[in-house]
VMD Tcl script that draws the C-alpha trace (Angstrom):
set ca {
  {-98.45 -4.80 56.89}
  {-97.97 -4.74 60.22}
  {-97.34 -1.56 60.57}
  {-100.02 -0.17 58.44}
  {-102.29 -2.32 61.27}
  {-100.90 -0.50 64.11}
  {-101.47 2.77 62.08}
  {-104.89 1.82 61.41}
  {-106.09 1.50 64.94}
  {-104.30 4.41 66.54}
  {-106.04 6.80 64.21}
  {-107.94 9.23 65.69}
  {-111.95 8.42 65.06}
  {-115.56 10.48 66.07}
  {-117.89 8.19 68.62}
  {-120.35 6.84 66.09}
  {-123.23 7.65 68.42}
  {-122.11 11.52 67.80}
  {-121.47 12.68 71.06}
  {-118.30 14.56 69.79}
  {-115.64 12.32 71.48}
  {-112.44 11.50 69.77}
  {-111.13 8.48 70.37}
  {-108.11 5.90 69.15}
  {-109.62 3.97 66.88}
  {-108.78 0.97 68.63}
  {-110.28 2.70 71.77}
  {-113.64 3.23 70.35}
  {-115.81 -0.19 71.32}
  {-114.74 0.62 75.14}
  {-115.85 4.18 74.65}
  {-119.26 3.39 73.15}
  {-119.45 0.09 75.83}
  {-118.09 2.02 78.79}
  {-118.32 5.90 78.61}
  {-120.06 7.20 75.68}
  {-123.34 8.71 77.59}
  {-125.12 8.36 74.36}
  {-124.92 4.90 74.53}
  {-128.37 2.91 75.11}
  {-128.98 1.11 77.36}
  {-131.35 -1.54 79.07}
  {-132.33 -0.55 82.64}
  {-130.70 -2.10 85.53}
  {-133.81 -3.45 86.57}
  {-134.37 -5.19 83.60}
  {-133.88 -8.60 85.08}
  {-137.14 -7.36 87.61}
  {-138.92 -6.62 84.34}
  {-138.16 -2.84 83.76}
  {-138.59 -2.73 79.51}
  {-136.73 0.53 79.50}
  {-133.93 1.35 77.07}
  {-132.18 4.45 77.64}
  {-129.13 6.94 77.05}
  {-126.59 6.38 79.51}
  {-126.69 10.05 80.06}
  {-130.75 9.68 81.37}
  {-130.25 6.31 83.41}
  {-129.47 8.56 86.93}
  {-133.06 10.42 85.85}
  {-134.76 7.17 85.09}
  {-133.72 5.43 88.10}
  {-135.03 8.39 90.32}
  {-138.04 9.25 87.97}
  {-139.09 4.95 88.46}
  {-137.91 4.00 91.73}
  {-141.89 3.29 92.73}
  {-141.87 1.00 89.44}
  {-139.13 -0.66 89.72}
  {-139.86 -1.89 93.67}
  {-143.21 -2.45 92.60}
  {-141.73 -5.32 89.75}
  {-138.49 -6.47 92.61}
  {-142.00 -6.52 95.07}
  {-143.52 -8.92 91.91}
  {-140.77 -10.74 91.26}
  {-139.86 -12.07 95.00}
  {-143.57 -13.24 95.79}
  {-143.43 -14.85 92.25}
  {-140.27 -16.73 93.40}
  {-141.49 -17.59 96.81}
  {-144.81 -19.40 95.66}
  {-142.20 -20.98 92.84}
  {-140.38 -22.27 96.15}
  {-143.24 -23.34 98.07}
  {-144.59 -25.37 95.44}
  {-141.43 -27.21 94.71}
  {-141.05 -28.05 98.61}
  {-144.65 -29.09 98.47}
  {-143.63 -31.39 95.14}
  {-140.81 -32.17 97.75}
  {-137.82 -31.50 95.46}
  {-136.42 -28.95 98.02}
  {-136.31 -30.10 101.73}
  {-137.16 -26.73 104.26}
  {-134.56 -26.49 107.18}
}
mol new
graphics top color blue
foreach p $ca { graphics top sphere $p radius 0.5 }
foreach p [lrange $ca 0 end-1] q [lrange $ca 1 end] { graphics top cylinder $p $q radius 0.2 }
display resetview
């Protein structure tokens, strides 16, 4: 059984996203995770509030293509967290230095 194990995840299998890579078996959920460049994926600025999904192939386009939208939502993001700051230092949770 063990054997037939071993077998089973060296053979040879086709990306399931269809790029045409063939990959160990065993191999395959760090292609697809790491390498595939048909994977999708969320934008880098997604914690900014980019809502973008995209190929991993496209992701050097869409960071060029949005670079205005995505300082506009960092821009957003740090004045949101500065009046969150001031008002707990006002509520006097958080002492200013």
């Amino acid at each position: 059984m063990k054997d037939h194990i071993e077998k089973y995840s060296k053979f040879p299998v086709t990306c399931p996203n269809s790029c045409g890579v063939l990959t160990l078996r065993e191999m395959i959920a760090n292609h697809t995770e790491d390498d595939c460049p048909l994977t999708m994926m969320p934008c880098p600025y997604e914690q900014m509030g980019c809502k973008t999904k995209i190929q991993r192939r496209e992701m050097g386009s869409h960071l060029q293509s949005a670079m205005r939208l995505h300082l506009d939502l960092a821009c957003v993001k740090i004045n949101t967290t500065e009046e969150t700051l001031n008002e707990t230092r006002k509520l006097g949770y958080i002492t200013q230095n």
